[in-house]
C-alpha positions as CSV (number, residue, x, y, z in Angstrom):
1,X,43.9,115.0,139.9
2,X,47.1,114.9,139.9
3,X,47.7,113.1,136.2
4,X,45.1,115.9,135.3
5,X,46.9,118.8,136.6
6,X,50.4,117.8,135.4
7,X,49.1,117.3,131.9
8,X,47.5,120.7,132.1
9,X,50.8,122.6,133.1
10,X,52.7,120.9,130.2
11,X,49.4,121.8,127.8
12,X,50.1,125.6,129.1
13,X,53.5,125.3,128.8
14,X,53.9,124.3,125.2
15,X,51.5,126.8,124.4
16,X,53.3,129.8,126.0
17,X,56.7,128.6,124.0
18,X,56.4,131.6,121.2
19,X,60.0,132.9,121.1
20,X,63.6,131.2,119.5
21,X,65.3,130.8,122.9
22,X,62.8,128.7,124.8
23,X,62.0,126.8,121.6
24,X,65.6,125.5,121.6
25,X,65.8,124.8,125.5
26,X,62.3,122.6,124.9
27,X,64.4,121.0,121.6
28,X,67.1,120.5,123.9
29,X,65.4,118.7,126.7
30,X,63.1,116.4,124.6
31,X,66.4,115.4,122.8
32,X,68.5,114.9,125.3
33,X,69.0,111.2,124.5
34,X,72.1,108.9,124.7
35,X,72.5,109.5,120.3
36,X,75.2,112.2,120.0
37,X,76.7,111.4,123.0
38,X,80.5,112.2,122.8
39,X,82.8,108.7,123.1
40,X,85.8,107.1,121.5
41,X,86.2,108.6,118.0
42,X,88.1,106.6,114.9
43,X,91.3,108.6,114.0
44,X,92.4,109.7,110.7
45,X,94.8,106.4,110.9
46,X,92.4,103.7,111.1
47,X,92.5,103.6,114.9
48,X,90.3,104.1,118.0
49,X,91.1,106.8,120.8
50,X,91.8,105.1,123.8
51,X,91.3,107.7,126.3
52,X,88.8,111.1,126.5
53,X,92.3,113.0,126.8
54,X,92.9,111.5,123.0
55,X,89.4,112.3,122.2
56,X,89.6,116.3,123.2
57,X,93.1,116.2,121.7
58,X,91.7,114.7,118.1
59,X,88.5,117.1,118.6
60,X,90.6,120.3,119.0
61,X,93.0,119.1,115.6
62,X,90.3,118.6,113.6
63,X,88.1,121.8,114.4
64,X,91.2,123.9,115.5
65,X,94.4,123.0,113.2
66,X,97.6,123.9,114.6
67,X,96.6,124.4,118.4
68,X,98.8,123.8,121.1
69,X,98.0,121.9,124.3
70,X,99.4,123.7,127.4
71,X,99.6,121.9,130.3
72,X,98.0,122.4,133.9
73,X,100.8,124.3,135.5
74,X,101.7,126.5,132.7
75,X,99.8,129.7,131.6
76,X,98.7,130.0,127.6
77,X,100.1,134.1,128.7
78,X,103.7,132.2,128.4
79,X,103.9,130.9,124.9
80,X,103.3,135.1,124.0
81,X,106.6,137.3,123.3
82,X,107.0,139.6,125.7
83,X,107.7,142.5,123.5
84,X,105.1,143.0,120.8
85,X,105.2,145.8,118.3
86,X,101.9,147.6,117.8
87,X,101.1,148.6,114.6
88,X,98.3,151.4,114.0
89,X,95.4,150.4,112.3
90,X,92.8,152.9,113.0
91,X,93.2,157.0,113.9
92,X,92.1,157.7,117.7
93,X,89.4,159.9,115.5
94,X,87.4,157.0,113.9
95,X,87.9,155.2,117.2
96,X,86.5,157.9,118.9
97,X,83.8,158.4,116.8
98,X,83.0,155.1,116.1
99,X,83.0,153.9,119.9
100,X,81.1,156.1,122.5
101,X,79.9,155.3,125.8
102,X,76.3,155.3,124.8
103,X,77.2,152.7,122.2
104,X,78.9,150.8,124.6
105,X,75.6,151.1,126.9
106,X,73.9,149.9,124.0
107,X,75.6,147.2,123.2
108,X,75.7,145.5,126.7
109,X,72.0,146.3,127.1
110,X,71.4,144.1,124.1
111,X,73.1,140.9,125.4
112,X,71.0,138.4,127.5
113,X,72.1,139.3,131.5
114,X,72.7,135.4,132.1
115,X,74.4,133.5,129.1
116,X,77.2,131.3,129.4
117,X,79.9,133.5,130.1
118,X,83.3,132.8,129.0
119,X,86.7,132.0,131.1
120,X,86.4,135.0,133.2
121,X,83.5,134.2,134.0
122,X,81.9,137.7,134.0
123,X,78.5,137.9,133.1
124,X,76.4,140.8,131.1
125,X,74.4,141.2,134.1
126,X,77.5,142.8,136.2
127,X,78.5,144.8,133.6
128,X,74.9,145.9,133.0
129,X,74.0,147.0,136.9
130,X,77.5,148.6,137.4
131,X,77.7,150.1,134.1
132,X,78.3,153.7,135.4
133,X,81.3,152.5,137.3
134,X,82.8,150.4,134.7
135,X,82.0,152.4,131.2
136,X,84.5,154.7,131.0
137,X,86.9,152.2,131.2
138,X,85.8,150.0,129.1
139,X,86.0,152.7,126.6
140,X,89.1,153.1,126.6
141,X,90.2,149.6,126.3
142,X,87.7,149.5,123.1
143,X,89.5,152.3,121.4
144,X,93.2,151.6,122.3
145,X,92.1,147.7,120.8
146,X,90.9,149.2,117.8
147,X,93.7,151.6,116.9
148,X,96.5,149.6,117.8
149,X,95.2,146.6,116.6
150,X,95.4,144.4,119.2
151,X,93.3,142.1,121.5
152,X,94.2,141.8,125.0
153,X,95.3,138.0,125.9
154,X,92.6,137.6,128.5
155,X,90.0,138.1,125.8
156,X,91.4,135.5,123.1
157,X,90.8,132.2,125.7
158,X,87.7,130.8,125.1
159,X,86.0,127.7,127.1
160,X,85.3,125.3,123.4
161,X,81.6,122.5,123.9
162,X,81.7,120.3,121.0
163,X,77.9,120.0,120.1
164,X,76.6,117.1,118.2
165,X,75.5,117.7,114.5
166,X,71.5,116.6,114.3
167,X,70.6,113.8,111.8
168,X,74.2,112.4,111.4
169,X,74.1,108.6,111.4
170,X,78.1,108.1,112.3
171,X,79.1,110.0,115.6
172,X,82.4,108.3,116.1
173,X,84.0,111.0,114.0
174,X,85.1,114.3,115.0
175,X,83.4,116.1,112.3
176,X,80.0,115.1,113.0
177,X,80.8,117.2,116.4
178,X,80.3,121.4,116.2
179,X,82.3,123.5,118.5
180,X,80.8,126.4,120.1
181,X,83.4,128.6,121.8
182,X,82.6,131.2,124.7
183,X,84.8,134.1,124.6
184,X,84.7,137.1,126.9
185,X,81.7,139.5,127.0
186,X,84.3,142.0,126.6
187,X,85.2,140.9,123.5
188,X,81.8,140.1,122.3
189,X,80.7,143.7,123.0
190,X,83.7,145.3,121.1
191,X,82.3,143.0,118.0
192,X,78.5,144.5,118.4
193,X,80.5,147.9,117.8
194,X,82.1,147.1,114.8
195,X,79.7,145.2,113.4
196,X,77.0,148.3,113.8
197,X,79.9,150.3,112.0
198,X,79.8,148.1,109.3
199,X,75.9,147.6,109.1
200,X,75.1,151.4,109.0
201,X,78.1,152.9,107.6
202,X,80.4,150.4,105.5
203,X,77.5,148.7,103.9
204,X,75.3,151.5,103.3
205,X,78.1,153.1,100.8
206,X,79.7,149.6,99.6
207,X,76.3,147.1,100.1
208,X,77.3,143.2,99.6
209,X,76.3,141.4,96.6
210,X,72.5,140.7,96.2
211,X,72.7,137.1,96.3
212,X,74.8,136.8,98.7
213,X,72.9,135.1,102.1
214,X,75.2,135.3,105.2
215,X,75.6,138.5,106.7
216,X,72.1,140.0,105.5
217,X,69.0,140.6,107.4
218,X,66.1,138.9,106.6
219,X,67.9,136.4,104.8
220,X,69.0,132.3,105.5
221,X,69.5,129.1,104.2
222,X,66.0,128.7,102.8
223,X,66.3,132.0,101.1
224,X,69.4,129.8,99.1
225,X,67.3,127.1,99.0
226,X,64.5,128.3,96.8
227,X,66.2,130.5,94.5
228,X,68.2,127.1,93.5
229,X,64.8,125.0,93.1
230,X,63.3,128.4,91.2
231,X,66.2,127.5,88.9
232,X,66.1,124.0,88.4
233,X,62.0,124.3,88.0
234,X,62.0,126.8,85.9
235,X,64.8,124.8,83.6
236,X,62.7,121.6,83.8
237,X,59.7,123.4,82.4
238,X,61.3,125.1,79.7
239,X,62.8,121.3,79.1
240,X,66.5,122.7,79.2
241,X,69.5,121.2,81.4
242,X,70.2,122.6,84.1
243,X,73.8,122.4,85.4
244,X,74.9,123.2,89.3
245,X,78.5,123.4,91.2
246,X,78.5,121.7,95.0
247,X,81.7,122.5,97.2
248,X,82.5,122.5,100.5
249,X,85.3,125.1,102.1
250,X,87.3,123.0,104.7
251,X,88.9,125.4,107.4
252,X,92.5,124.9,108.0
């Protein structure tokens, strides 16, 4: 009875997975296997990292260029200059119009109440119950970033997971590693602003280039993926050649 009921629960279970999100917590729990595991990593040199302080250091050169370590007892606010010029970049009118506190109701009321918040550790869910108390505020801060240009320090430290790539057969280098860095939700509501802007505004009266795949609704990777083997079929059936360009961007 008991064999019976627990492969009943699981039947029901698998069967009531219909959205993204618990599609990828299922993908993540059948796959959580030793394969992928971070370990010792082989340097650019030739040589092995010896220690998992070597390993996070060669991680955070490769995915992050020029990054500085700061130590334990000294704050990332110190290696900022005390005086920094601000420089206008938007009118307090297009701020003001472009964030309002219903957008900024909006935008919160979009985000998941429990994701993995950032350094701050503030969740969606309190800025969601004590909205009223904290939206006026937050208003401010959104259009005094947006017309001077600049990002409050708190927001720019993120918490960085380095997530295995799937279906690579060499994990002992760094780029077969993705990083995923949680920010503030701050932040992250300040970018659902701007990028509504640009979505109903910007791109309405300048719309991005047909064939173009990121940053377009209702279009991915297969979308690419087709309208390449379209071409090459439709070459190979009118028996002509049919020539194609490969390259990858590395970030530095």
């Amino acid at each position: 009875m008991v064999r019976r009921c627990k492969r009943e629960c699981w039947q029901n279970f698998c069967y009531n997975v219909e959205g993204t999100h618990e599609s990828s917590r299922l993908n993540r729990i059948l796959g959580n296997t030793a394969t992928g595991k971070l370990g010792m990593l082989r340097m650019p040199n030739g040589k092995w990292t010896e220690s998992s302080e070597e390993v996070i250091q060669n991680l955070l050169q490769t995915h992050f260029p020029g990054c500085v370590v700061v130590s334990e007892d000294t704050s990332p606010m110190d290696s900022i200059p005390q005086r920094i010029r601000w420089i206008p970049s938007y009118s307090w009118e297009i701020a003001k119009s472009l964030i309002t506190e219903d957008r900024i109701k909006w935008a919160f009321e979009s985000m998941a109440p429990y994701k993995s918040p950032g350094e701050d550790g503030i969740l969606p869910a309190l800025v969601q119950h004590g909205m009223q108390y904290a939206v006026t505020l937050i208003c401010k801060l959104y259009r005094a970033s947006l017309v001077t240009g600049y990002i409050p320090l708190s927001w720019r430290i993120a918490r960085v997971s380095f997530i295995p790539k799937p279906g690579r057969l060499d994990y002992t280098n760094s780029k077969a590693f993705r990083p995923i860095s949680l920010t503030s939700f701050l932040l992250k509501g300040l970018e659902k602003l701007v990028d509504r802007h640009l979505r109903s505004e910007t791109l309405v009266d300048f719309p991005l280039y047909p064939r173009q795949h990121a940053y377009q609704a209702g279009k991915s990777t297969e979308n690419a993926l087709h309208q390449l083997v379209e071409r090459v079929e439709r070459a190979l059936e009118a028996k002509q050649y049919s020539l194609g360009v490969f390259f990858d961007i590395k970030g530095q």
